[in-house]
C-alpha positions in Angstrom: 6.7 15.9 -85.0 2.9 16.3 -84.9 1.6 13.1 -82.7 -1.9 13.7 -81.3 -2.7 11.4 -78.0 -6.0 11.2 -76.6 -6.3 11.7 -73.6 -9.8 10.2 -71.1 -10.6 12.1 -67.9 -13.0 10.8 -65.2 -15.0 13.7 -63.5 -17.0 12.3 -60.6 -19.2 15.3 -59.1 -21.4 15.2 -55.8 -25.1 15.4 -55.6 -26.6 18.9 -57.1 -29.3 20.0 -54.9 -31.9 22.6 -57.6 -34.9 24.6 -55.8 -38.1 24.3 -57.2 -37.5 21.8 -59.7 -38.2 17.8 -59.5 -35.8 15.4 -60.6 -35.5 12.9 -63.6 -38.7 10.7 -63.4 -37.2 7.8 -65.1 -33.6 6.5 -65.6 -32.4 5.9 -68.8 -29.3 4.7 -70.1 -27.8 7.2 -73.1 -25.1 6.1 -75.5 -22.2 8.8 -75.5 -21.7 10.7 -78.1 -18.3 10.9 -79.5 -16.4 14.1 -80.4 -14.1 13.9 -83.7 -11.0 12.4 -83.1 -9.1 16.1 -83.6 -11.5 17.9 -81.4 -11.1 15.6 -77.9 -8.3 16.0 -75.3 -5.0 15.4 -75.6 -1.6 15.1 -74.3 2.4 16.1 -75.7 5.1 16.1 -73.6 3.5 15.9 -70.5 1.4 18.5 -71.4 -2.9 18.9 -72.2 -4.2 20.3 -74.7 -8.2 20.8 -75.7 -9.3 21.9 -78.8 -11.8 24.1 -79.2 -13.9 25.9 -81.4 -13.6 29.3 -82.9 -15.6 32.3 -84.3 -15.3 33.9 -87.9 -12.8 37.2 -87.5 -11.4 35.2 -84.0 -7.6 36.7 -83.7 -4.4 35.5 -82.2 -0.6 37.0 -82.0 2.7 35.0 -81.4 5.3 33.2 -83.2 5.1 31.8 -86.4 7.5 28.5 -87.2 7.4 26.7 -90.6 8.3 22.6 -91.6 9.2 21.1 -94.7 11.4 18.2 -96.5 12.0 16.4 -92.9 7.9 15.9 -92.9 6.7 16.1 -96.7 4.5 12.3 -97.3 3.9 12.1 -93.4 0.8 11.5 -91.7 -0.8 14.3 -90.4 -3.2 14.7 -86.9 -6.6 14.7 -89.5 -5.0 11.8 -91.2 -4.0 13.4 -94.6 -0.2 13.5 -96.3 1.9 16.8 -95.5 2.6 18.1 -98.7 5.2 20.8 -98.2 3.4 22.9 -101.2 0.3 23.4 -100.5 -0.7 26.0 -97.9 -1.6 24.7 -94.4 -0.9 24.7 -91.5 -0.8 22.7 -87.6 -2.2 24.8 -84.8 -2.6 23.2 -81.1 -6.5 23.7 -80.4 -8.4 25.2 -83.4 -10.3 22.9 -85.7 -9.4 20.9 -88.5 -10.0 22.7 -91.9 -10.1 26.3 -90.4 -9.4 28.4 -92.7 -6.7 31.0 -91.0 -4.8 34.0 -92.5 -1.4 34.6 -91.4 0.3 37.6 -91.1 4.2 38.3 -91.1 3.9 41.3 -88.1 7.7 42.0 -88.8 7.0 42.3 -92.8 4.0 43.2 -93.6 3.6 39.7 -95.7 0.3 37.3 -94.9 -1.1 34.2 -96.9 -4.0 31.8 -96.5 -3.6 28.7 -94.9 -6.3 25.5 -93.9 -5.3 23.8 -90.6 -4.7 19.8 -91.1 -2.3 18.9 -88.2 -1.9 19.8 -84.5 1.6 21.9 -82.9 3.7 23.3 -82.7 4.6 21.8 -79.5 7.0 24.7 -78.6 6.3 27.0 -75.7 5.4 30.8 -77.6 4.6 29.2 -81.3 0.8 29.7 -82.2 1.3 28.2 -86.1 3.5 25.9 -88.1 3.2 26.9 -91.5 4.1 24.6 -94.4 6.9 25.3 -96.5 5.1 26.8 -99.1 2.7 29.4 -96.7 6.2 30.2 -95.0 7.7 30.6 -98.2 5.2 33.5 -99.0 5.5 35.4 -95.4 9.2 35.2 -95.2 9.9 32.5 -93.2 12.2 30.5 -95.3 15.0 33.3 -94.5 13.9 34.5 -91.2 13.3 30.7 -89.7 10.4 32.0 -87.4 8.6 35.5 -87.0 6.1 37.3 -84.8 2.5 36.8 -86.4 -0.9 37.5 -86.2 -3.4 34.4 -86.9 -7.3 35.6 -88.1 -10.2 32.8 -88.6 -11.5 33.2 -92.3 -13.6 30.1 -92.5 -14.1 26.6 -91.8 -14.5 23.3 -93.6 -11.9 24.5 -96.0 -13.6 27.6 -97.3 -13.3 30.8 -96.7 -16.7 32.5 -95.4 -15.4 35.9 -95.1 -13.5 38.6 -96.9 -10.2 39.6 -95.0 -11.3 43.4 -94.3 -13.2 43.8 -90.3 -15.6 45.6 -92.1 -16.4 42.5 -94.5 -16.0 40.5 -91.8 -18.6 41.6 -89.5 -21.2 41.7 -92.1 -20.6 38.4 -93.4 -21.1 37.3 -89.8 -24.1 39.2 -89.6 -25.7 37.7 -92.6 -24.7 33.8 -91.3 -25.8 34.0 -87.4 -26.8 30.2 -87.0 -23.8 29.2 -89.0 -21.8 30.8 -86.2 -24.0 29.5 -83.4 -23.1 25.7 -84.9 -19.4 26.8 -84.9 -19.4 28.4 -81.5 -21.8 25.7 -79.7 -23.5 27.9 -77.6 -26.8 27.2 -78.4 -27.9 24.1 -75.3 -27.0 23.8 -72.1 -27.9 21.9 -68.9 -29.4 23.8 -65.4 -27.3 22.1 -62.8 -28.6 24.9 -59.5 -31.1 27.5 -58.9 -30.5 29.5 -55.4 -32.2 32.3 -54.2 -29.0 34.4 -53.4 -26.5 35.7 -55.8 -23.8 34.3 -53.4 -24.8 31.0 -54.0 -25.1 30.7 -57.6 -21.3 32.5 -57.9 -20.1 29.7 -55.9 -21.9 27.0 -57.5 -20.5 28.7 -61.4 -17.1 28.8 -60.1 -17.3 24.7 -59.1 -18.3 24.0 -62.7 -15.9 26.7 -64.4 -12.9 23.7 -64.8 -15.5 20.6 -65.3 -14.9 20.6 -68.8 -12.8 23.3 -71.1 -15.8 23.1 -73.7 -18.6 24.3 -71.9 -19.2 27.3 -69.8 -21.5 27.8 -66.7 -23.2 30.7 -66.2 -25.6 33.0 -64.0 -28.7 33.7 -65.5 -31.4 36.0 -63.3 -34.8 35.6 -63.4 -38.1 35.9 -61.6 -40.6 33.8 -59.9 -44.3 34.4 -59.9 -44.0 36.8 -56.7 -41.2 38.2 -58.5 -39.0 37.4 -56.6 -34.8 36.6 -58.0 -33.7 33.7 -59.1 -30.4 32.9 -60.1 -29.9 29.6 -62.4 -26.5 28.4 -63.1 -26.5 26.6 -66.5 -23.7 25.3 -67.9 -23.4 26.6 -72.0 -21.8 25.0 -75.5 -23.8 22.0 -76.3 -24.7 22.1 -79.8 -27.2 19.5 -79.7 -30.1 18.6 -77.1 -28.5 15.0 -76.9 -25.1 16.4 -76.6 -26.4 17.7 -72.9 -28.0 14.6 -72.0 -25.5 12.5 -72.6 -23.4 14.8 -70.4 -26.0 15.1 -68.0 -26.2 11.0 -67.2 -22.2 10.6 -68.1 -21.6 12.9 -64.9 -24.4 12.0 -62.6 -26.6 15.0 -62.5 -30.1 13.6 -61.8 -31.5 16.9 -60.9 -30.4 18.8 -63.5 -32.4 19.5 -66.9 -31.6 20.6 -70.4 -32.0 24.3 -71.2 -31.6 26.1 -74.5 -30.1 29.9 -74.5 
């Protein structure tokens, strides 16, 4: 039910042209980094899928579907056995071992549940719950339900009590844990433009390069203070992460930055 394909995309991207800055003074060749198997691109009927990462208290609403008998023993998308009874769960893009409570919108009902496979591949359905998480929301009798999904922890713990008010101040007392989660922390400067016209054209050619990272504007000054607007594109969570981007797409005068 739950195959995960991988999926390679080639991105070939012209020259980028940066004011003010010199380019690489020597070429070096980097080894690419490789994403977990769970977290890189991939394709179901036709249709792409990329994971991504998520934040502690990170909500979602939509239908809820549960499997059982018909996939107990079988090989899930993280490699693991379904095991009908024990709580988890297969969600399309969020990490492996995300801890995510569920709640039954039409009942009141929620349960716990760590994410070990990838679907359901049905257009509306957020979650598939196993038997047993179902089992405690209703599911069993009511087949599906309308649901509301919450990000508790990762790794298969849970970092954060269920309440918002818990929940923020567990947040605030972990900051670089969620930086490492979100991978906002590196990035690369692919243009600097004196107008603001510029740089808005250059973010928006960068805003489908790759669904992980993020380009934006940032303004600053020179030593006449005069603007400057950099475009850097965001979510590395390493400074060899970026490079390997930087010479996998061909971006000799672009340089790593760090937010």
């Amino acid at each position: 039910m739950h195959i995960y394909h991988k999926a390679v995309i080639s991105i070939v991207l012209p020259g980028l042209m940066v004011i003010g800055f010199g380019g690489c003074a020597q070429k070096k060749k980097y080894k690419k980094k490789r994403s977990p198997a769970t977290m890189r691109t991939y394709c179901v009927r036709g249709k792409t899928y990329s994971p991504d990462y998520v934040r502690i208290g990170q909500k979602m609403r939509g239908i809820s579907s549960w499997y059982g008998p018909n996939f107990h023993g079988k090989q899930t998308s993280n490699g693991e056995r379904y095991n009908m009874h024990a709580r988890t769960a297969a969600h399309k893009t969020w990490p492996m071992n995300t801890m995510v409570k569920v709640t039954n919108l039409q009942n009141g009902k929620s349960t716990v549940v760590r994410i070990n496979d990838r679907g359901p591949f049905v257009k509306g359905r957020i979650i598939d719950c196993s038997y047993a998480a179902g089992k405690e929301i209703g599911l069993d009798r009511m087949g599906i339900a309308k649901v509301q999904i919450e990000v508790l922890g990762f790794a298969g713990k849970i970092q954060a009590p269920v309440t918002r008010t818990a929940t923020a101040t567990a947040a605030k007392k972990a900051p670089e844990r969620e930086q490492r989660v979100l991978l906002t922390n590196f990035g690369i400067q692919v243009g600097a433009f004196r107008r603001l016209e510029g740089a808005k054209i250059f973010k928006q050619r960068h805003a489908s390069l790759d669904p992980r990272y993020k380009p934006i504007i940032k303004q600053m000054h020179d030593e006449e203070g005069t603007p400057i607007y950099r475009v850097w594109l965001m979510g590395f969570s390493t400074e060899e992460e970026a490079r390997d981007f930087r010479a996998c797409h061909n971006m000799p005068g672009a340089f790593i930055v760090r937010n």
